[in-house]
C-alpha positions as CSV (number, residue, x, y, z in Angstrom):
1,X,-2.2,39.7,-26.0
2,X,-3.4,39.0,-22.2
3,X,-0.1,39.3,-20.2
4,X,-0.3,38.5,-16.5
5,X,1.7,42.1,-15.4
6,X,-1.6,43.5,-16.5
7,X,-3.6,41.1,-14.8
8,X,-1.3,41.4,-11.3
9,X,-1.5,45.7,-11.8
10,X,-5.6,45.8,-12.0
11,X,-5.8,43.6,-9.3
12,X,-3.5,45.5,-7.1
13,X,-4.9,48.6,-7.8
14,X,-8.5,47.2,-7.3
15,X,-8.1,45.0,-4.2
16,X,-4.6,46.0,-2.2
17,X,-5.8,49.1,-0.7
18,X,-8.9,47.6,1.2
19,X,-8.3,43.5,1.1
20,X,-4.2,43.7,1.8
21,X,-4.3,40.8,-1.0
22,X,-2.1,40.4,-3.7
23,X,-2.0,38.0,-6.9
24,X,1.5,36.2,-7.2
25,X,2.8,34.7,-10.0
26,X,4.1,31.4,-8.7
27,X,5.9,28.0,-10.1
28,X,3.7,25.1,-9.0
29,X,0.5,24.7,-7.4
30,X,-1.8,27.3,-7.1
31,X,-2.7,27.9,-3.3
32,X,-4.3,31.0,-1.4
33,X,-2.2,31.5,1.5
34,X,-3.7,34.4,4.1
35,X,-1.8,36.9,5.6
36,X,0.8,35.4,8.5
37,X,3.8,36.7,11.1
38,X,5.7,36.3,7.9
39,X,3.6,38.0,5.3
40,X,1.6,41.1,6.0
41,X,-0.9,40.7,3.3
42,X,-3.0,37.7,1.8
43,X,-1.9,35.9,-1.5
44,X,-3.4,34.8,-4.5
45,X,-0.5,32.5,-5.9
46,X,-1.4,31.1,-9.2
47,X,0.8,28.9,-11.3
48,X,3.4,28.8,-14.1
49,X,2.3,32.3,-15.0
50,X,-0.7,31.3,-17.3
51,X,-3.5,34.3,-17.4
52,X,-6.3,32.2,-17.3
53,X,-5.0,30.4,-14.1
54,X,-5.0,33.6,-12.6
55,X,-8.5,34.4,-13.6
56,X,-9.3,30.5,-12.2
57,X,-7.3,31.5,-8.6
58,X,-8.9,34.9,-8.5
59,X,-12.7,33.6,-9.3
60,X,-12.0,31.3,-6.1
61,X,-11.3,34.4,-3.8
62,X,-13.9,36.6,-4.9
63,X,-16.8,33.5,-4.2
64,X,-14.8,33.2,-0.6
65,X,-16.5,35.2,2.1
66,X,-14.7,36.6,4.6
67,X,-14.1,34.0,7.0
68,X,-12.3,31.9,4.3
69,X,-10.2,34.2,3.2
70,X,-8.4,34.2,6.6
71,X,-7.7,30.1,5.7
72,X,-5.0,28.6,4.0
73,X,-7.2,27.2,0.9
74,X,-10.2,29.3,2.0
75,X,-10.2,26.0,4.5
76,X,-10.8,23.3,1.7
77,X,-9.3,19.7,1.1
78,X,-8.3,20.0,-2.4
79,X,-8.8,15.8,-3.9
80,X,-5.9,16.0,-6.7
81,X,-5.7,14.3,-10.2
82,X,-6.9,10.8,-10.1
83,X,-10.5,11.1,-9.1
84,X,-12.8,8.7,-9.4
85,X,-16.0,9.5,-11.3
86,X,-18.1,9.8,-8.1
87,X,-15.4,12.3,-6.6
88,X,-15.2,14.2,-9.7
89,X,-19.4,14.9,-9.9
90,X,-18.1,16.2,-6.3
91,X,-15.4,18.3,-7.5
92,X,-17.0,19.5,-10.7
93,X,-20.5,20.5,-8.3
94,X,-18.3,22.9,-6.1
95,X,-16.0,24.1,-9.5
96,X,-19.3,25.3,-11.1
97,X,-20.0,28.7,-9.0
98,X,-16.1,29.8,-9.2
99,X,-16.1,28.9,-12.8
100,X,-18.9,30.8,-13.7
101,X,-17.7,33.6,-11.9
102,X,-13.8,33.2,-14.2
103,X,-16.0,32.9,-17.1
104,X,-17.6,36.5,-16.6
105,X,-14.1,37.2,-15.8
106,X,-12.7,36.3,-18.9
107,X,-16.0,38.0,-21.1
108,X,-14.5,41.0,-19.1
109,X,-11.2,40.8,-20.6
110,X,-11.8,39.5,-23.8
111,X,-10.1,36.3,-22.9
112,X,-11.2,33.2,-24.0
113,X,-13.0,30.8,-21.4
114,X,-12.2,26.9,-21.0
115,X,-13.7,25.1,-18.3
116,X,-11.6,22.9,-16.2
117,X,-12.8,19.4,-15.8
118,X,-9.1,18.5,-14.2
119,X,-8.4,15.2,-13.9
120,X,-6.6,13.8,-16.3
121,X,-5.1,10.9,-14.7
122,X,-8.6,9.9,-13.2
123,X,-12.3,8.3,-14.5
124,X,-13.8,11.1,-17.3
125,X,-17.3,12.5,-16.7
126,X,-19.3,14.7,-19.2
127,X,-16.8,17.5,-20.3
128,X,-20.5,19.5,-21.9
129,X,-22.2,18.9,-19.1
130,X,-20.1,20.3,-16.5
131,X,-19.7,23.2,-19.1
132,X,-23.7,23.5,-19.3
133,X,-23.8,23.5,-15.5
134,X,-21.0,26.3,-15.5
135,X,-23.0,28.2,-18.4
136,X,-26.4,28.2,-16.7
137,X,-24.6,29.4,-12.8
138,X,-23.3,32.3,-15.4
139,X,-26.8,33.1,-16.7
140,X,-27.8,33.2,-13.6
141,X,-25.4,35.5,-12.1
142,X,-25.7,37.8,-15.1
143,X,-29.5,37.7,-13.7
144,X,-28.9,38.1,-10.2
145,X,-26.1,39.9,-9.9
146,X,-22.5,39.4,-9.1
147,X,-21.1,40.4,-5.9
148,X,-19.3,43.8,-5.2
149,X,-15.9,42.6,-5.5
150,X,-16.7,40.8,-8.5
151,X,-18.6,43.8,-10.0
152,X,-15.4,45.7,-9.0
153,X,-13.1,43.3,-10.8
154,X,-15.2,42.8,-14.0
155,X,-16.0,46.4,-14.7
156,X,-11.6,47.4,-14.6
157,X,-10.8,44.4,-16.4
158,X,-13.7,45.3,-19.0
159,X,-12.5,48.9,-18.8
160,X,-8.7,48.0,-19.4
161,X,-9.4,45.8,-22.0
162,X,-12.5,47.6,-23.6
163,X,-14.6,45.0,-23.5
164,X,-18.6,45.9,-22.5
165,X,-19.7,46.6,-19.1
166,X,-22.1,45.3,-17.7
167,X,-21.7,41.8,-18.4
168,X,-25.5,40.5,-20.2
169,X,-26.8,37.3,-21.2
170,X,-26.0,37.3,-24.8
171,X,-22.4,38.3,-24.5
172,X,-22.1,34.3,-23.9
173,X,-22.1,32.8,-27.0
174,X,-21.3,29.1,-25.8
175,X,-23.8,26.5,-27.2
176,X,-23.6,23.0,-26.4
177,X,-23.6,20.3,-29.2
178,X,-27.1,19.7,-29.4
179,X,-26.8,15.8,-30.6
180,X,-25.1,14.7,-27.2
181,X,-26.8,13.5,-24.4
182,X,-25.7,15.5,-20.9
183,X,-27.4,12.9,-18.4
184,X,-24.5,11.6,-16.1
């Protein structure tokens, strides 16, 4: 069983020491809020205590650089629930590079991956295709290479949860339904 202690401890012990950042189980909304005259370090807050929004709220820092992650937000307009289909292909084109990144996340910790279309109240696009999009930025990082912090992140989580280290190509399994058709 994931519990998010664990999740909060590697993170602290990975990131604390040289990014004064923490991960903070909050009640609400998820929000990055930097370090302030009221708070000497930067928070992660991610909501209702669920592990994989955690892993969702973390994959957002580690793709900010360092100028974002002096902003409230990493400096971005969040468009809530509700979104039309034109501003969800927006929303779901800037989702696919964190996503990817919390999907190696969660191969590293055994978890399982969902990706996160959200907008429920709002016009539905292509659920697979987003997820194909997401699937192919993975393969591609797997190719590339992840960033330092990432690489940092994945290998404790893989080590804590003896899962394989380095991440490669066919540790993801995910195929989509071949009979749909992903144009949008």
């Amino acid at each position: 069983m994931h519990q998010v202690d664990e999740l909060i401890a590697i993170f602290e012990r990975t990131f604390f020491k040289r990014y004064r950042t923490r991960l903070v189980l909050g009640t609400d909304e998820p929000i990055y809020l930097p370090a302030n005259d009221e708070c000497s370090y930067h928070r992660i807050v991610f909501a209702h205590g669920f592990y994989a929004s955690a892993l969702h709220e973390i994959a957002h820092w580690l793709v900010a650089g360092e100028q974002r992650r002096l902003l409230e937000d990493y400096g971005y307009w969040y468009c809530p629930d509700g979104r039309s289909k034109e501003q969800q292909h927006e929303f779901e084109s800037v989702e696919v590079h964190p996503q990817a990144i919390e999907w190696a996340l969660c191969l590293s910790a055994g978890f399982d991956f969902n990706v996160s279309a959200d907008n429920l109240g709002g016009e539905q696009t292509c659920r697979f295709s987003f997820q194909q999009r997401v699937h192919d930025k993975l393969q591609s990082l797997i190719a590339t290479g992840f960033n330092e912090r990432t690489q940092l992140l994945m290998r404790a989580l893989a080590e804590h949860y003896q899962q394989p280290y380095p991440l490669e190509a066919h540790h993801v399994t995910w195929r989509p339904p071949e009979e749909l058709d992903y144009a949008v």
